[in-house]
TORMAR-854123 format. One record per residue (C-alpha): residue number from 1; residue in one letter; x, y, z. Coordinates in nm, 3 decimals. Example, Ala and Ser with C-alpha at 12.3 -4.5 7.8 and 13.67 -1.06 7.14 Angstrom:
+-----+----+---------+---------+---------+
!   i ! aa !       u !       v !       w !
+-----+----+---------+---------+---------+
!   1 !  a !   1.230 !  -0.450 !   0.780 !
!   2 !  s !   1.367 !  -0.106 !   0.714 !
+-----+----+---------+---------+---------+
This chain:
+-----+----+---------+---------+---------+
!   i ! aa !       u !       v !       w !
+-----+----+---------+---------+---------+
!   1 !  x !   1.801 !  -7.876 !  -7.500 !
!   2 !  x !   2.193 !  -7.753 !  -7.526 !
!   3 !  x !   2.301 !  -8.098 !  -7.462 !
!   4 !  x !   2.088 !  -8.255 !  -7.725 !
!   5 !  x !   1.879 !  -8.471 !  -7.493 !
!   6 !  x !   1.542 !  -8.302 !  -7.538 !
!   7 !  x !   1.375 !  -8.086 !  -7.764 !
!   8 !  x !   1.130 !  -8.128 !  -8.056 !
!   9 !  x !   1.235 !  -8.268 !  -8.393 !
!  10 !  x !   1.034 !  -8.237 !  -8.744 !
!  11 !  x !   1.089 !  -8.439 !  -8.971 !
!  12 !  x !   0.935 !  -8.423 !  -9.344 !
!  13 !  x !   0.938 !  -8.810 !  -9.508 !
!  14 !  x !   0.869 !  -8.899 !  -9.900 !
!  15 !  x !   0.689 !  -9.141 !  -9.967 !
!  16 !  x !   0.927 !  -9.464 ! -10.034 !
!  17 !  x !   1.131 !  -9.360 !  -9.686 !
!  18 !  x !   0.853 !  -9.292 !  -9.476 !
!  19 !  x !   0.696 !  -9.680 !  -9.590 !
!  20 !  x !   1.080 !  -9.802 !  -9.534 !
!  21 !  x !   1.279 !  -9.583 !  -9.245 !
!  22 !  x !   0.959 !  -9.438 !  -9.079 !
!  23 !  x !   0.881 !  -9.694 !  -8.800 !
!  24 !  x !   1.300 !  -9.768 !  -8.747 !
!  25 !  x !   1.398 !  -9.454 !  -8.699 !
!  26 !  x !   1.137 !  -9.365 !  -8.427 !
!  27 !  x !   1.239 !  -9.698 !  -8.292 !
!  28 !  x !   1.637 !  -9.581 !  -8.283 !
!  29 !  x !   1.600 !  -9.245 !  -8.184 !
!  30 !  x !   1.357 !  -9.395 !  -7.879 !
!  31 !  x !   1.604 !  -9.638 !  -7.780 !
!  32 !  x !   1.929 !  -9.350 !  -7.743 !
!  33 !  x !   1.729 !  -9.043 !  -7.727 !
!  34 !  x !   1.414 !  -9.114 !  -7.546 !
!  35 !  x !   1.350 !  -8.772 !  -7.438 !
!  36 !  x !   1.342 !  -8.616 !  -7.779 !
!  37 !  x !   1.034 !  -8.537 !  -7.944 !
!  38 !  x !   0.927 !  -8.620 !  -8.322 !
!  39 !  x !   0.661 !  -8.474 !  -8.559 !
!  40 !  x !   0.642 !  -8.664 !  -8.910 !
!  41 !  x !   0.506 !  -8.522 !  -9.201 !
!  42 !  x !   0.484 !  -8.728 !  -9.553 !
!  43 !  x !   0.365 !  -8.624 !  -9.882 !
!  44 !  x !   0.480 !  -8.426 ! -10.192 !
!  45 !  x !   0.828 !  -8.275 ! -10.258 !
!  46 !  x !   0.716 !  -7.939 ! -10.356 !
!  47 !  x !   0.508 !  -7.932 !  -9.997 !
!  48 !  x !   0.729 !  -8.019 !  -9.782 !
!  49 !  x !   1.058 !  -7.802 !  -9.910 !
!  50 !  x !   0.789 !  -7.542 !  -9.818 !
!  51 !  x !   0.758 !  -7.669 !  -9.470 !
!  52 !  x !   1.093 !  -7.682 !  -9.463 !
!  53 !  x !   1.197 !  -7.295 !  -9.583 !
!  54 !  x !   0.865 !  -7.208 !  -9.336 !
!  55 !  x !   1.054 !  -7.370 !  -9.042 !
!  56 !  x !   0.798 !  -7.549 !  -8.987 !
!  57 !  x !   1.036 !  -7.897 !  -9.041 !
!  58 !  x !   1.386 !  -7.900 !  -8.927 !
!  59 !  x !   1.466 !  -8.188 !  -9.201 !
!  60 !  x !   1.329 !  -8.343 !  -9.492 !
!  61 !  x !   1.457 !  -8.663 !  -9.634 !
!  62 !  x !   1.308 !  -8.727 !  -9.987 !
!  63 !  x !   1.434 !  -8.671 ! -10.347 !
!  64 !  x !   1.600 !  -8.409 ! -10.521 !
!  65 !  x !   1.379 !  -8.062 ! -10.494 !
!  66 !  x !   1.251 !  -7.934 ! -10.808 !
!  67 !  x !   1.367 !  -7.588 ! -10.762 !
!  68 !  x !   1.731 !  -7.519 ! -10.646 !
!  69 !  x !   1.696 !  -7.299 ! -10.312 !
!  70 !  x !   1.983 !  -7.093 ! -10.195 !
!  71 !  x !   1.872 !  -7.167 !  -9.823 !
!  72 !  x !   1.825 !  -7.526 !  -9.841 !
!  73 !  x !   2.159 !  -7.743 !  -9.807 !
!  74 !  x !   2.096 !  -8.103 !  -9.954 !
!  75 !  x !   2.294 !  -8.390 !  -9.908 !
!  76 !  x !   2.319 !  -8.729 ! -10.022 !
!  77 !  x !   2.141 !  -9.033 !  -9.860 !
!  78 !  x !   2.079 !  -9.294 ! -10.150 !
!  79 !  x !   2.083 !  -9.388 ! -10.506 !
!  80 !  x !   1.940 !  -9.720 ! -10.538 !
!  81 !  x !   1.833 !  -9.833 ! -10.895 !
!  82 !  x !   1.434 !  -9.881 ! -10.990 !
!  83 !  x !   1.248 ! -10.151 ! -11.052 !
!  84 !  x !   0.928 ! -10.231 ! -11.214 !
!  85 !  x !   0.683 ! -10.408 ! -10.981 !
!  86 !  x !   0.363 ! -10.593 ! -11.030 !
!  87 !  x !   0.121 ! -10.863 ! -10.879 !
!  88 !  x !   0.236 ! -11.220 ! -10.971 !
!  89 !  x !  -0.028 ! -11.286 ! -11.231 !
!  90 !  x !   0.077 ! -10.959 ! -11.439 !
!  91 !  x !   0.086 ! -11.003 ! -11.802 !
!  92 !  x !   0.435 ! -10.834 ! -11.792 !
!  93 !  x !   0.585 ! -11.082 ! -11.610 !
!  94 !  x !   0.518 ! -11.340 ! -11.926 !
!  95 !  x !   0.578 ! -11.058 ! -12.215 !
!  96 !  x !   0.801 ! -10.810 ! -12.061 !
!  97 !  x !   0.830 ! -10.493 ! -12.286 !
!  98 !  x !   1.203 ! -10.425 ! -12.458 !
!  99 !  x !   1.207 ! -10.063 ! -12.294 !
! 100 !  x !   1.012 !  -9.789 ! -12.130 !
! 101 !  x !   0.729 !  -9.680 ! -12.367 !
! 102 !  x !   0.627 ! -10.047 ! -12.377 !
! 103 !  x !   0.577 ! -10.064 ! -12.037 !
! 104 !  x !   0.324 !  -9.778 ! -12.090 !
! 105 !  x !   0.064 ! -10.001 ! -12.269 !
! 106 !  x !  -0.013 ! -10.087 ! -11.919 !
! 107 !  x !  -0.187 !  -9.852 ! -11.648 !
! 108 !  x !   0.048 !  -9.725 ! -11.380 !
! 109 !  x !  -0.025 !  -9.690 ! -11.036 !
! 110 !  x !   0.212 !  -9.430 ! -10.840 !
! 111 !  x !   0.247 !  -9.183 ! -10.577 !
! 112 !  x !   0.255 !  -8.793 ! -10.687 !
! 113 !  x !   0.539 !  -8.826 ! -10.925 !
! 114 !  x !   0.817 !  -8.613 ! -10.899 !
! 115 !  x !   0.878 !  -8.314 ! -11.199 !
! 116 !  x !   1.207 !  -8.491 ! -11.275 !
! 117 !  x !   1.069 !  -8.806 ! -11.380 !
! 118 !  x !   0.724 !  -8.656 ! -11.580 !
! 119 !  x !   1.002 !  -8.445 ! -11.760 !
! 120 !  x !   1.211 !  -8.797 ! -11.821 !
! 121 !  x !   0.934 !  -8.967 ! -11.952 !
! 122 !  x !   0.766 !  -8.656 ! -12.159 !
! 123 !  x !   1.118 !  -8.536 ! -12.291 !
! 124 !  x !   1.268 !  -8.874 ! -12.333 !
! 125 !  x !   0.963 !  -9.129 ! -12.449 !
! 126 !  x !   0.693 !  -8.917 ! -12.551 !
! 127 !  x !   0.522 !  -9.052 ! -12.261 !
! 128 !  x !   0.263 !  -8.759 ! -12.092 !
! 129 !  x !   0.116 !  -8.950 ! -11.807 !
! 130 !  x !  -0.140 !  -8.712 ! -11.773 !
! 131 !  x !  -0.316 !  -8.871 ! -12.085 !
! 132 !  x !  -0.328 !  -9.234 ! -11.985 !
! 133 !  x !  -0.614 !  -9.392 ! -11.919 !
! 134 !  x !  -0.685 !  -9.575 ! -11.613 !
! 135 !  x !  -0.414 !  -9.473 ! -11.402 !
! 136 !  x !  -0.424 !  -9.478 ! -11.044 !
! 137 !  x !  -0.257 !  -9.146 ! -10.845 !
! 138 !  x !  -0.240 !  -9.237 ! -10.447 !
! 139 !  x !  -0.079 !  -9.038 ! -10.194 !
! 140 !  x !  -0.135 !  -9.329 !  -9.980 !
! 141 !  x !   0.205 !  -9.570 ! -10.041 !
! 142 !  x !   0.072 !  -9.855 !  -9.808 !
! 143 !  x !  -0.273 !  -9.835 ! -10.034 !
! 144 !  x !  -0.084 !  -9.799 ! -10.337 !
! 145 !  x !   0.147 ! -10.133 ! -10.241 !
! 146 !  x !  -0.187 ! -10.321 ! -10.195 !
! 147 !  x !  -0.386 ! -10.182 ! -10.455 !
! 148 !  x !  -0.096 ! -10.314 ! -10.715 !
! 149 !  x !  -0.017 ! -10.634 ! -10.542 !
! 150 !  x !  -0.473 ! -10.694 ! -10.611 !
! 151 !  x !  -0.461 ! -10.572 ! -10.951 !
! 152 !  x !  -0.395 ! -10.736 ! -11.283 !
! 153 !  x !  -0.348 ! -10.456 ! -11.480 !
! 154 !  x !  -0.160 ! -10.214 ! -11.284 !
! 155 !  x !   0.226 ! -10.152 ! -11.232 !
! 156 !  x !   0.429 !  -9.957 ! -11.035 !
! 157 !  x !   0.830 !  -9.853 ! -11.001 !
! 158 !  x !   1.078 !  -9.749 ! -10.760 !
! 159 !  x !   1.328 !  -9.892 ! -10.515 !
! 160 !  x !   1.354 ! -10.268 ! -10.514 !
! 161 !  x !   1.365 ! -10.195 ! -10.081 !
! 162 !  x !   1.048 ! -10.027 ! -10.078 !
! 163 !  x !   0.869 ! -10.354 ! -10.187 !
! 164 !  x !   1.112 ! -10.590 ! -10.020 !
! 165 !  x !   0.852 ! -10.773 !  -9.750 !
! 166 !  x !   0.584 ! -10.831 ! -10.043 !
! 167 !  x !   0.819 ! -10.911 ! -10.291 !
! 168 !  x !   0.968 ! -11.188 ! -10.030 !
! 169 !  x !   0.647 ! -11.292 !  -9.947 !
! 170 !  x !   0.572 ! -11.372 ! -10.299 !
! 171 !  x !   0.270 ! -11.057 ! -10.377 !
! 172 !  x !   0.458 ! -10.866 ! -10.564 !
! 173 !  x !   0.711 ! -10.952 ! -10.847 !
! 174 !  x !   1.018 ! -10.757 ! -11.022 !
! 175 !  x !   0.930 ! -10.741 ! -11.395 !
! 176 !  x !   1.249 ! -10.824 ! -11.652 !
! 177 !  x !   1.314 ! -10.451 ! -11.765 !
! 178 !  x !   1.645 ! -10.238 ! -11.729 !
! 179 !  x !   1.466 !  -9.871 ! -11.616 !
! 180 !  x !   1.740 !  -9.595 ! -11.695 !
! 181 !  x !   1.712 !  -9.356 ! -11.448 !
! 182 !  x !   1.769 !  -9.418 ! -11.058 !
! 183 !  x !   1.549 !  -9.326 ! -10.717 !
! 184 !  x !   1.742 !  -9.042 ! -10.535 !
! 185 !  x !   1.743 !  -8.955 ! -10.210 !
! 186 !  x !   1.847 !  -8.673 ! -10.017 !
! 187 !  x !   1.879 !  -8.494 !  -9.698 !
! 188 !  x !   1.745 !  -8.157 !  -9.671 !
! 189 !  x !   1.766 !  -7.926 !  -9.427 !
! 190 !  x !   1.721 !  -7.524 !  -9.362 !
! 191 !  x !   2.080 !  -7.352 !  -9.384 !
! 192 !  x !   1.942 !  -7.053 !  -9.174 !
! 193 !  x !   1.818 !  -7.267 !  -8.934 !
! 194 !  x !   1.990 !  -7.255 !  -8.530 !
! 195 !  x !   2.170 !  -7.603 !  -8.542 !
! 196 !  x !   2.016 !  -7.746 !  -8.246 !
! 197 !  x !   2.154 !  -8.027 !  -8.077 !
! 198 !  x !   1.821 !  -8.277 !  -8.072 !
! 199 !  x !   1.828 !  -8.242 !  -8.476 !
! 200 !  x !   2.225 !  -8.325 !  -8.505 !
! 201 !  x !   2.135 !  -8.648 !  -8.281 !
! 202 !  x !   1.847 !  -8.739 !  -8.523 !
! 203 !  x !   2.015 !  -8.674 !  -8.855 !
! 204 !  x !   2.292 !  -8.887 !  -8.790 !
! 205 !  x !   2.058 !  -9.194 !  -8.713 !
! 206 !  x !   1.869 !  -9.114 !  -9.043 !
! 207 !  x !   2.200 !  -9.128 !  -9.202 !
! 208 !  x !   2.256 !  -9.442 !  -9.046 !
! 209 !  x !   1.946 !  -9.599 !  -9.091 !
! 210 !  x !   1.996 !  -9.556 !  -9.506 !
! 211 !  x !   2.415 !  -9.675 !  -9.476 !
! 212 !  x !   2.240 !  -9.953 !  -9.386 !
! 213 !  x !   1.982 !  -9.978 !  -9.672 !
! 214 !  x !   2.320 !  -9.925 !  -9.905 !
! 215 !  x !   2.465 ! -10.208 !  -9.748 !
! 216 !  x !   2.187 ! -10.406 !  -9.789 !
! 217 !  x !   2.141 ! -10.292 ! -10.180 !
! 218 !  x !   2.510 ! -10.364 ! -10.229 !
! 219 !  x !   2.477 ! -10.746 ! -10.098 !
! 220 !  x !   2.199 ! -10.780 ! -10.368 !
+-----+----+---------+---------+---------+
């Protein structure tokens, strides 16, 4: 375990990296480190910074937390601008809106969305997505991918890399509208925590695996 070739890693995943990273950094970490352990935990923000101060993750890798915590140390990972996403025969894609509250004539389909955005959208548009009827809230991203790419009415957001494969494959489509606000990712880890050796080795593939996301967002 001192020399960083064994040992048990933890790893808590949002939504958009565990659909993206998730199956590439197992791969990576199998390939140079095959004697280290992982656990992966996905789901909401708020959940897993409590993992994370329980020690029951060594590092978390979603967006900014909420709530600023004095223990937590948080670094930066990616800032990659959001899109609008819907199936090809969306009415959007013929009449997109002129800005945000527009777009809200339409259902939205999302993951658990994070406080800063609600606050954005409430604070900003007017917009309380707890009001709007026939939205669809999935924890689930692969559902929530398919459930959007079947649906006529439905749209989601978030990083253009998240939907790459479907929108390549022609499923999904980017909808003509400039979204003002960006999808942030961080790394988070427990400042109290003993810096074991295993995690170091992991953390710097995660940080590699999004350098290269960047460098693929920058060639766009």
């Amino acid at each position: 375990m001192a020399s960083g070739n064994t040992g048990l890693v933890r790893i808590g995943l949002g939504p958009a990296p565990t659909r993206v990273l998730l199956a590439g950094i197992v791969a990576r970490i199998n390939e140079h480190w095959p004697n280290i352990s992982l656990e992966m935990m996905s789901g909401h923000t708020a959940q897993l910074a409590e993992a994370l101060l329980q020690r029951e993750l060594d590092l978390l890798v979603c967006p900014p937390l909420d709530v600023r915590q004095e223990a937590i140390a948080s670094e930066p990972l990616l800032e990659a601008r959001i899109v609008v996403i819907v199936s090809a025969g969306h009415p959007l894609l013929a009449e997109p809106p002129s800005d945000i509250s527009g777009l809200f004539k339409h259902p939205i389909a999302t993951t658990f969305l994070e406080t800063r955005y609600l606050s954005i959208l409430r604070d900003d548009y007017g917009i309380d997505l707890s009001a709007q009827v026939g939205r669809v809230v999935c924890s689930d991203f692969e559902m929530l991918v398919q459930v959007v790419a079947n649906s006529s009415r439905l749209f989601t957001a978030g990083p253009r890399f998240a939907f790459a494969e479907e929108i390549a494959a022609g499923h999904l489509r980017v909808v003509d509208l400039d979204v003002p606000f960006k999808h942030i990712i961080q790394l988070h880890t427990n400042r109290d925590a003993y810096p074991l050796p295993a995690v170091t080795q992991v953390t710097d593939i995660i940080r590699q695996a999004f350098a290269d996301i960047r460098a693929t967002e920058a060639a766009r």
